[in-house]
Every structure is written in structure tokens, then in C-alpha cells.
N, CA, C and O atoms as a CHARMM CRD file, in Angstrom:
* protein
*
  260
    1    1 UNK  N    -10.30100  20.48800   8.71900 PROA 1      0.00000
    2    1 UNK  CA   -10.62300  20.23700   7.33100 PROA 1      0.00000
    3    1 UNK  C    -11.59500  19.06500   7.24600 PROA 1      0.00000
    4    1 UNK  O    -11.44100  18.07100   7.95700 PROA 1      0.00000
    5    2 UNK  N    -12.41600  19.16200   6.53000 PROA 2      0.00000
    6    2 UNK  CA   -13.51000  17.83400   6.39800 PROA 2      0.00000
    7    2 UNK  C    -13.27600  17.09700   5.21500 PROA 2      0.00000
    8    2 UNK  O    -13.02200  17.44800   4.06300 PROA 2      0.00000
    9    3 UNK  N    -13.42500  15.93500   5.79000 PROA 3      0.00000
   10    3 UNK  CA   -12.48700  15.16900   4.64300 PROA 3      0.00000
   11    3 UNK  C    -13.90300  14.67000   3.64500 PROA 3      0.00000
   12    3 UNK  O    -15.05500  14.79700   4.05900 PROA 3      0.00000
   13    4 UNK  N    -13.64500  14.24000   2.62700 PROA 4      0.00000
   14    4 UNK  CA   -14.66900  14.00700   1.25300 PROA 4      0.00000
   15    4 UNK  C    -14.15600  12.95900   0.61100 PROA 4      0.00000
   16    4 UNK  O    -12.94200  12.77200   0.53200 PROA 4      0.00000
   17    5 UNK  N    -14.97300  12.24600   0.13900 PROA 5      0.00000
   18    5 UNK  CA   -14.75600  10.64300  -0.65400 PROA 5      0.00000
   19    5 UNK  C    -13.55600  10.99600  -1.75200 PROA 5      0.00000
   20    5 UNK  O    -12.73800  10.14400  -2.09900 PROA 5      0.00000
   21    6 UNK  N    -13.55500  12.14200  -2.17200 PROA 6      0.00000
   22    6 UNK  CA   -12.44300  12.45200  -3.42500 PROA 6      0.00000
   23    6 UNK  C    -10.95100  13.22800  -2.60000 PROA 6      0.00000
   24    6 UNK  O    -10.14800  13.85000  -3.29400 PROA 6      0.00000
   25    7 UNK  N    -10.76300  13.09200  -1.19800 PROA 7      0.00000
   26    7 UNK  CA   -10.03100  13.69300  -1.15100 PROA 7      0.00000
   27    7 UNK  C     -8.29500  12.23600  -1.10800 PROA 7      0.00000
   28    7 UNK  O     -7.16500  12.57600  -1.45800 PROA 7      0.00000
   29    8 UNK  N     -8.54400  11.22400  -0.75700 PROA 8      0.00000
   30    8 UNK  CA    -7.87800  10.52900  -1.32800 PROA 8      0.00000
   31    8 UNK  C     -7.13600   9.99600  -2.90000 PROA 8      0.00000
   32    8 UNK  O     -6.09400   9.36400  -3.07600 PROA 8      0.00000
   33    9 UNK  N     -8.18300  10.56000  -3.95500 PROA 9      0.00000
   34    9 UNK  CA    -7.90800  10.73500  -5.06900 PROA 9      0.00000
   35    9 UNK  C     -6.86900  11.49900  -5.52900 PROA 9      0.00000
   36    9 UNK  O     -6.04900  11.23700  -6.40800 PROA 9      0.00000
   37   10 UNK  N     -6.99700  12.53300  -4.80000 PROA 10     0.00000
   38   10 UNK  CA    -6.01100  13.85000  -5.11500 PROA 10     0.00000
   39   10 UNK  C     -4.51400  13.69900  -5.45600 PROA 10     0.00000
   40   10 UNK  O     -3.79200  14.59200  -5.89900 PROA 10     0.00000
   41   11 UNK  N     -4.09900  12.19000  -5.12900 PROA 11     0.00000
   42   11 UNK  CA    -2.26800  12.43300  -5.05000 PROA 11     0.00000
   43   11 UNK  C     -2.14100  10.87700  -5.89200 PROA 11     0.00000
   44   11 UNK  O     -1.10600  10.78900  -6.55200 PROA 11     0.00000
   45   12 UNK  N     -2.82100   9.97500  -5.93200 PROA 12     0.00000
   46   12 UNK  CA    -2.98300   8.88900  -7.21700 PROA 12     0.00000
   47   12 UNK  C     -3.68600   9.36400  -8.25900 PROA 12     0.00000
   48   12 UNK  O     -3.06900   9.42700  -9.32200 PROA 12     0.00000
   49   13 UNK  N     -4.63800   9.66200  -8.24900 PROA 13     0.00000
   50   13 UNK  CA    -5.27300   9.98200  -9.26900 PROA 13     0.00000
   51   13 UNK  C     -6.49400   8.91000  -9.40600 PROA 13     0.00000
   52   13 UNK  O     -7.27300   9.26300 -10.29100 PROA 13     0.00000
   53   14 UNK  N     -6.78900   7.94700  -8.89600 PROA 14     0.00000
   54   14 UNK  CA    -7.47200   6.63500  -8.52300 PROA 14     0.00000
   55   14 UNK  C     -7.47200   6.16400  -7.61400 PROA 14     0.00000
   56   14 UNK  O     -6.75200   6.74900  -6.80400 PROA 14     0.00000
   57   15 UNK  N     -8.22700   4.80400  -7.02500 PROA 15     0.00000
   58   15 UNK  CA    -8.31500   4.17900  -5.98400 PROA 15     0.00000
   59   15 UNK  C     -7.28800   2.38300  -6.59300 PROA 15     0.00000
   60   15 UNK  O     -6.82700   2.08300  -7.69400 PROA 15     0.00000
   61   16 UNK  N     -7.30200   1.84400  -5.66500 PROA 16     0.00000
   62   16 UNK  CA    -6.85900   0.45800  -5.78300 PROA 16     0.00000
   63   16 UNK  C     -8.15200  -0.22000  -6.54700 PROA 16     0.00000
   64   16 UNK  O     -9.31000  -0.07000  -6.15700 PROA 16     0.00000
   65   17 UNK  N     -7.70600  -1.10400  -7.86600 PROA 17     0.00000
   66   17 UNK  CA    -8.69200  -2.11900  -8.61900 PROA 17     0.00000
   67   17 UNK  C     -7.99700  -3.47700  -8.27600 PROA 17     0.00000
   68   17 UNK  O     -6.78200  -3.41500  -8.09000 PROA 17     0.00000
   69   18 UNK  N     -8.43300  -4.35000  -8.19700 PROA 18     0.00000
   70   18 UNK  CA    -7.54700  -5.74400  -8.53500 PROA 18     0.00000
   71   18 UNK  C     -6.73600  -6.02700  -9.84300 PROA 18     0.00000
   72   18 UNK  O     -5.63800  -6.57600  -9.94100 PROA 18     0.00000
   73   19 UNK  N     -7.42500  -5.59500 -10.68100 PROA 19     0.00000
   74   19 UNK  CA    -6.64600  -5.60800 -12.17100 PROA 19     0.00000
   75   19 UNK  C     -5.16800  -4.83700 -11.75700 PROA 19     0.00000
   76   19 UNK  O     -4.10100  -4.95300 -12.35900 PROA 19     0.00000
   77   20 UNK  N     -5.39100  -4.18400 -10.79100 PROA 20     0.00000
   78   20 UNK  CA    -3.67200  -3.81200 -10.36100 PROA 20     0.00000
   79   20 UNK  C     -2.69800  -4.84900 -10.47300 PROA 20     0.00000
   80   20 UNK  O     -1.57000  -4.82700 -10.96500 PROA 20     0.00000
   81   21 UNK  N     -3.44600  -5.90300  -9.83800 PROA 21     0.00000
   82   21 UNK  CA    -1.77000  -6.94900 -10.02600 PROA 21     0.00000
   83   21 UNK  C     -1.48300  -7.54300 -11.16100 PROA 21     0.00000
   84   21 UNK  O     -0.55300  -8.32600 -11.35200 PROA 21     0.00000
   85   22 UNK  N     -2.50600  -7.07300 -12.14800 PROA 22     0.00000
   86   22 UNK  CA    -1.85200  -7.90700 -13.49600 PROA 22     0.00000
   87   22 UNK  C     -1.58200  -6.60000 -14.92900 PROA 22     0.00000
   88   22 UNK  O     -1.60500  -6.74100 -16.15200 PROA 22     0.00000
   89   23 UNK  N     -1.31800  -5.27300 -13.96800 PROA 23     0.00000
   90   23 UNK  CA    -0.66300  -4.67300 -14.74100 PROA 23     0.00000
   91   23 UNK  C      0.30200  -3.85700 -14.75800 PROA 23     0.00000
   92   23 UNK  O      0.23400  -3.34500 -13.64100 PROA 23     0.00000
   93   24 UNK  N      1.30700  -3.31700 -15.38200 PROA 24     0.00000
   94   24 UNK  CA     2.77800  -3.65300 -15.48500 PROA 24     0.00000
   95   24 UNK  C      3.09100  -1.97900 -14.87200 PROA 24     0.00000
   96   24 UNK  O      4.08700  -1.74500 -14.18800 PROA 24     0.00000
   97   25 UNK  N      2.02800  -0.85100 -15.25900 PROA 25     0.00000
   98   25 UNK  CA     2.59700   0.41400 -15.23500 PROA 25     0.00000
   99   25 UNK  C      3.22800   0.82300 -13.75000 PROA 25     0.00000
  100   25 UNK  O      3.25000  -0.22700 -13.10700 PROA 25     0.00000
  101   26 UNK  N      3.57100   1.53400 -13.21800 PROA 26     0.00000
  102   26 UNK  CA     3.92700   2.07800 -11.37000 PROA 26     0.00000
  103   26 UNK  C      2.89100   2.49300 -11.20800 PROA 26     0.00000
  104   26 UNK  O      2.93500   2.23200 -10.00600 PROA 26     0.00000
  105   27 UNK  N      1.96500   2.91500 -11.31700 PROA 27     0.00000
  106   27 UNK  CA     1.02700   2.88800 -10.36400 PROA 27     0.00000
  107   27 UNK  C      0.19200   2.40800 -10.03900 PROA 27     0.00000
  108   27 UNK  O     -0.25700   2.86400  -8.98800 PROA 27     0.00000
  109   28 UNK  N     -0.44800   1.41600 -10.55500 PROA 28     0.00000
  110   28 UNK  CA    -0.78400  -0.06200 -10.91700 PROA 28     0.00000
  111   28 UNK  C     -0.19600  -0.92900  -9.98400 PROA 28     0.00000
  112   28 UNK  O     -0.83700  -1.56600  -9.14800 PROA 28     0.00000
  113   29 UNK  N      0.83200  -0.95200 -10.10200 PROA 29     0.00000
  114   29 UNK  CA     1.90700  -1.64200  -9.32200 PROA 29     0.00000
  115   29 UNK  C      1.93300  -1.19500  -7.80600 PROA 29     0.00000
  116   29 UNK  O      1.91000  -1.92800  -6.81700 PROA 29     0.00000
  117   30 UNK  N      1.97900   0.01500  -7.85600 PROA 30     0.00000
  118   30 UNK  CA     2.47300   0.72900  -6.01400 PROA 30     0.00000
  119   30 UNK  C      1.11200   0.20800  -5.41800 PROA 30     0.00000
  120   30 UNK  O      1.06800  -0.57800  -4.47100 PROA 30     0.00000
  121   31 UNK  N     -0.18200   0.80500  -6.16900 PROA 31     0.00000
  122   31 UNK  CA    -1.13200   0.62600  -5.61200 PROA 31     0.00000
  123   31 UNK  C     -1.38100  -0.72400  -4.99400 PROA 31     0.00000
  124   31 UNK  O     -1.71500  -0.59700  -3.81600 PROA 31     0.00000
  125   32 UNK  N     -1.31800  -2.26300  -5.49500 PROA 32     0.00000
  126   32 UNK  CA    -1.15600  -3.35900  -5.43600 PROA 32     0.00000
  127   32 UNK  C     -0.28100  -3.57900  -4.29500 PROA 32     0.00000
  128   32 UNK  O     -0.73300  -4.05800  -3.25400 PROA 32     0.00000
  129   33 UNK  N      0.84300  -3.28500  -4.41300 PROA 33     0.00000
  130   33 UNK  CA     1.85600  -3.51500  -3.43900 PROA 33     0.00000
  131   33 UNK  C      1.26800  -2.88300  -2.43700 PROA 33     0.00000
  132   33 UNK  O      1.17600  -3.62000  -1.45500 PROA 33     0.00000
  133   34 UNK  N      0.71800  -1.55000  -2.23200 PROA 34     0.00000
  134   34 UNK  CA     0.05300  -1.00500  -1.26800 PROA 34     0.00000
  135   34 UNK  C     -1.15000  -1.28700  -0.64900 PROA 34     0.00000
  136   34 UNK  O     -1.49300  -0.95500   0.48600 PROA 34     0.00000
  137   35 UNK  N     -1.73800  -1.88900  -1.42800 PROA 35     0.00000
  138   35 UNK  CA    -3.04600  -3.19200  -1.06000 PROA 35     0.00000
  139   35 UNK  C     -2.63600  -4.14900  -0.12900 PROA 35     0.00000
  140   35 UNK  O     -2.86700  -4.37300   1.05900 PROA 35     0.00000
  141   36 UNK  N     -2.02300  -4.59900  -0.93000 PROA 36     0.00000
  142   36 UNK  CA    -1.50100  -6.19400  -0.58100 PROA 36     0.00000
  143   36 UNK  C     -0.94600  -6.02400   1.06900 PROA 36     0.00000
  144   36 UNK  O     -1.39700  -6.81500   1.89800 PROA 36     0.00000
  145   37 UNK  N      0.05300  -4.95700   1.50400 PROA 37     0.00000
  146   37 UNK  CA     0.59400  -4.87100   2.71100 PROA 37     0.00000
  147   37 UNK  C      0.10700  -4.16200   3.60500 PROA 37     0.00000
  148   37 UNK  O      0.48000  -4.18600   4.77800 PROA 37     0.00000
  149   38 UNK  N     -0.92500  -3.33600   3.07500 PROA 38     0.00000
  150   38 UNK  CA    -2.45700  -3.03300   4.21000 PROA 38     0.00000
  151   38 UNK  C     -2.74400  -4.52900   5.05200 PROA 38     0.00000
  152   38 UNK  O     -2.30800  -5.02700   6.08900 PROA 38     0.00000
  153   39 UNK  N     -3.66700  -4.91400   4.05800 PROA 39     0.00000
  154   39 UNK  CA    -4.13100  -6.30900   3.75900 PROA 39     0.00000
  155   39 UNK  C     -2.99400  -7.05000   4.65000 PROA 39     0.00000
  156   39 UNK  O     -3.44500  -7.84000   5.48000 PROA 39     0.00000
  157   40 UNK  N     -2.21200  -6.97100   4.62000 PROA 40     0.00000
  158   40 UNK  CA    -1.36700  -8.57900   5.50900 PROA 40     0.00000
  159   40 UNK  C     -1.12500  -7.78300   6.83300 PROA 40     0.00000
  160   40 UNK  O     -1.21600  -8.69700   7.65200 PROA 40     0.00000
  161   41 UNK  N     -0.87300  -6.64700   7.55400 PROA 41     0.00000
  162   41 UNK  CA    -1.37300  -5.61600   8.59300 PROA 41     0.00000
  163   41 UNK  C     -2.15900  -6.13800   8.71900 PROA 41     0.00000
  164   41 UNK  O     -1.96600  -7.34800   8.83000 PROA 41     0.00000
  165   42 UNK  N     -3.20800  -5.77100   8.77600 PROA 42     0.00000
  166   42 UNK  CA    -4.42700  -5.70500   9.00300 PROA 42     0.00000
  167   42 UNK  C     -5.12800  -7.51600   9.73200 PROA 42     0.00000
  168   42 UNK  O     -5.67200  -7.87600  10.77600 PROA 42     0.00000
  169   43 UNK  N     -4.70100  -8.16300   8.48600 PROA 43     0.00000
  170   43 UNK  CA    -5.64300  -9.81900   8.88400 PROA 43     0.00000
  171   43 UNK  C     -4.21600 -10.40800   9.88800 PROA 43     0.00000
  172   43 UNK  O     -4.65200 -11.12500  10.78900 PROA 43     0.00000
  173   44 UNK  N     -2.80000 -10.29000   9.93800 PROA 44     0.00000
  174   44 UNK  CA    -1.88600 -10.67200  10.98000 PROA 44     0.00000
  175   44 UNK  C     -2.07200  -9.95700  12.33900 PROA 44     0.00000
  176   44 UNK  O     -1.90800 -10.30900  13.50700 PROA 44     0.00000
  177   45 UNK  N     -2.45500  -8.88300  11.77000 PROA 45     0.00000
  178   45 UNK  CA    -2.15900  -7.82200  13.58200 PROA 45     0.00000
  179   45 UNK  C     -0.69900  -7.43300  14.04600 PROA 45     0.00000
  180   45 UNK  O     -0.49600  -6.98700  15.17500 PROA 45     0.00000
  181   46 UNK  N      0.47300  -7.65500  12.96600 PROA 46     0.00000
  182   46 UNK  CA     1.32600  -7.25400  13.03900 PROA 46     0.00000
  183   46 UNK  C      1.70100  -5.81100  13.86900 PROA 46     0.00000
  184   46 UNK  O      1.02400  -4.79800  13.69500 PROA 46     0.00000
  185   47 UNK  N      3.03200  -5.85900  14.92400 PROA 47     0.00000
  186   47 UNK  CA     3.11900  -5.17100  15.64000 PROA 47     0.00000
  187   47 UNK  C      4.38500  -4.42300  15.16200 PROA 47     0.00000
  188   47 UNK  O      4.55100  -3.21100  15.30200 PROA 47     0.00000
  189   48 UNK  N      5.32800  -5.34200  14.53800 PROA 48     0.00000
  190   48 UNK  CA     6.47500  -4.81000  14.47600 PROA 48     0.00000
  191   48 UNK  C      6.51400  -4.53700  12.48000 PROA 48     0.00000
  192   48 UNK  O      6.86400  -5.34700  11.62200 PROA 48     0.00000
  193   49 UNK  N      6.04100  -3.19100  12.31700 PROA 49     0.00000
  194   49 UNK  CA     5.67700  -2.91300  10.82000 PROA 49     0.00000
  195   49 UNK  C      7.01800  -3.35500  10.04900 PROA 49     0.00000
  196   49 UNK  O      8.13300  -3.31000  10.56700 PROA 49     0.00000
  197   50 UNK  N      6.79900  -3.71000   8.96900 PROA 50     0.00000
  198   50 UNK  CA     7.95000  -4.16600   8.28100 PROA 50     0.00000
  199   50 UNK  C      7.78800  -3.76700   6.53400 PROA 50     0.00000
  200   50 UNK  O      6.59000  -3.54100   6.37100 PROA 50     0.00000
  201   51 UNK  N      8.49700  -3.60800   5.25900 PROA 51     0.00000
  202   51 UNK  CA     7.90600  -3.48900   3.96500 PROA 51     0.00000
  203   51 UNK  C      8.36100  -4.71200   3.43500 PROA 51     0.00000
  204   51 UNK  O      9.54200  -5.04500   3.54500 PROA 51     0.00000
  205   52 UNK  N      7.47500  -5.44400   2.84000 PROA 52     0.00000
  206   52 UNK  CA     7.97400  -6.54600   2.39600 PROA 52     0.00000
  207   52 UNK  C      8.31500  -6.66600   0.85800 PROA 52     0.00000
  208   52 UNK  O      7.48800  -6.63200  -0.05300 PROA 52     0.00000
  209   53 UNK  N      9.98100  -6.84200   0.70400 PROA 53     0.00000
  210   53 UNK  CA    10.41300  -6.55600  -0.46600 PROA 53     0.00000
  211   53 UNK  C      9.53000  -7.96100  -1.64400 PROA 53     0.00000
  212   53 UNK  O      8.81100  -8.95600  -1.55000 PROA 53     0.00000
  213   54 UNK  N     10.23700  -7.11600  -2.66900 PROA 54     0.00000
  214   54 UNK  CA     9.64100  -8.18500  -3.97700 PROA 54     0.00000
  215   54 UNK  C     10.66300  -9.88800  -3.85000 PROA 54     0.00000
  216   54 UNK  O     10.32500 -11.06100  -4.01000 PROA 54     0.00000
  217   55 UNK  N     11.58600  -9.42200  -3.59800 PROA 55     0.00000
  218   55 UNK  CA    12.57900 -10.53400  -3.53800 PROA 55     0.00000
  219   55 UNK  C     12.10300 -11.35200  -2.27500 PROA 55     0.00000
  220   55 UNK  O     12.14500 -12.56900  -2.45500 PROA 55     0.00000
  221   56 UNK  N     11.69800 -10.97800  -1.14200 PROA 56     0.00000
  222   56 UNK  CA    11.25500 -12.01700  -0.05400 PROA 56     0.00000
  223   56 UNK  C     11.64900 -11.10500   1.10300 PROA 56     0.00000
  224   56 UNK  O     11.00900 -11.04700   2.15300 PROA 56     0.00000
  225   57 UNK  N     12.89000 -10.30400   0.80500 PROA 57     0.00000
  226   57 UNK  CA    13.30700  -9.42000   2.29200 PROA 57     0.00000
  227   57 UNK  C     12.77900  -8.69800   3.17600 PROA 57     0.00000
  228   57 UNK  O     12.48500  -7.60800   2.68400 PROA 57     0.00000
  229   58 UNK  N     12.45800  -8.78700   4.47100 PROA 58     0.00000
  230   58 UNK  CA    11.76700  -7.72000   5.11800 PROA 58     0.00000
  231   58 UNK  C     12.55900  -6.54300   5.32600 PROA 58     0.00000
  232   58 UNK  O     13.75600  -6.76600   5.50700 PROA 58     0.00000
  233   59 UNK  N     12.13200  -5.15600   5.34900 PROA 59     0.00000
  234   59 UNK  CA    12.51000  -4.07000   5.74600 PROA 59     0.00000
  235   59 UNK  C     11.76800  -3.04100   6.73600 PROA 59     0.00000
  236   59 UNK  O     10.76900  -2.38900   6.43200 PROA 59     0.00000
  237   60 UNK  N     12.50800  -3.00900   8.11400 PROA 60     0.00000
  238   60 UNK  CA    12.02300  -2.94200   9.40200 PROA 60     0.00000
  239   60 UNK  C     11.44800  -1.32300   8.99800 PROA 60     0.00000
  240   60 UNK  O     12.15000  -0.57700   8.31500 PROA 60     0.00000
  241   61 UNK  N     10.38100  -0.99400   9.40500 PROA 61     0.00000
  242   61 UNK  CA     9.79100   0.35200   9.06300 PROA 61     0.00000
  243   61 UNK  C     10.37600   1.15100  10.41700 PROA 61     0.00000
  244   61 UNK  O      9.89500   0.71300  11.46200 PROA 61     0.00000
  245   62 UNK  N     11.17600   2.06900  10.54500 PROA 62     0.00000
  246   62 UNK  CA    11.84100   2.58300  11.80400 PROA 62     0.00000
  247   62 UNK  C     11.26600   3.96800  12.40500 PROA 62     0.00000
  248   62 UNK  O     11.73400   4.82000  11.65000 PROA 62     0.00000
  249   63 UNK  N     10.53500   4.57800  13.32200 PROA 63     0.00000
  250   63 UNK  CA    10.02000   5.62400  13.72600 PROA 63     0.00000
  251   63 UNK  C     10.56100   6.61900  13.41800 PROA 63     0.00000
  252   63 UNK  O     11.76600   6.41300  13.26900 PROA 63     0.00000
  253   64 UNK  N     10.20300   7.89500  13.19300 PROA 64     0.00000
  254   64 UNK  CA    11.00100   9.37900  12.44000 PROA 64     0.00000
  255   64 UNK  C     10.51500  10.00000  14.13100 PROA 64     0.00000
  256   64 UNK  O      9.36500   9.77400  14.50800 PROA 64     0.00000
  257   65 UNK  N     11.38500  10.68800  14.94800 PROA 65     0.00000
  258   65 UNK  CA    11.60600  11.25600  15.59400 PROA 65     0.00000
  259   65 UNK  C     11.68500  13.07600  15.15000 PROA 65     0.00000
  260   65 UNK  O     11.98700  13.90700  16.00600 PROA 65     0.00000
């Protein structure tokens, strides 16, 4: 399948804006949260993936077999 600039669109309906973090709706929100923990991946080099809750908690991302 060849992938196309709109084929990411297909299941948000949009891309990530920054105005994400200062607005309240879920998807707004996921997207942000989903930014944000790309983003800390990415510039740490983190090995051992984790989701980092709103409260401060990490949650160990565990392999699906």
C-alpha cells in the first residue's frame, strides 16, 4: 500500500496543533498527550517505554506476544 500525506488523517480526523494543550475537548487532549510522549521518546532515547500518567505515575508499556 503506498502511503499519502492524508493517510494519517483518516482515524483523528486532524494532525497535532499546539493549541492542543490549551484545549479541553479528547481529542485535543489525546493528541497533546500524544505529542508530548513522542517528544520525551524521542529527545531521552528512552529504552524502557513507559505512559506517563497525568498524576505523575509511570505505566510500564509491556510487549503483546
Amino acid at each position: 500500500m503506498e502511503r499519502t500525506d492524508h493517510d494519517s488523517t483518516k482515524i483523528a480526523g486532524r494532525h497535532y496543533k499546539p493549541e492542543d494543550y490549551k484545549k479541553k475537548d479528547a481529542l485535543s487532549s489525546g493528541l497533546a498527550t500524544t505529542h508530548e510522549q513522542v517528544s520525551d521518546v524521542y529527545t531521552e532515547g528512552q529504552a524502557n517505554p513507559v505512559v506517563e500518567d497525568v498524576n505523575g505515575k509511570d505505566i510500564p508499556i509491556k510487549e503483546g506476544k
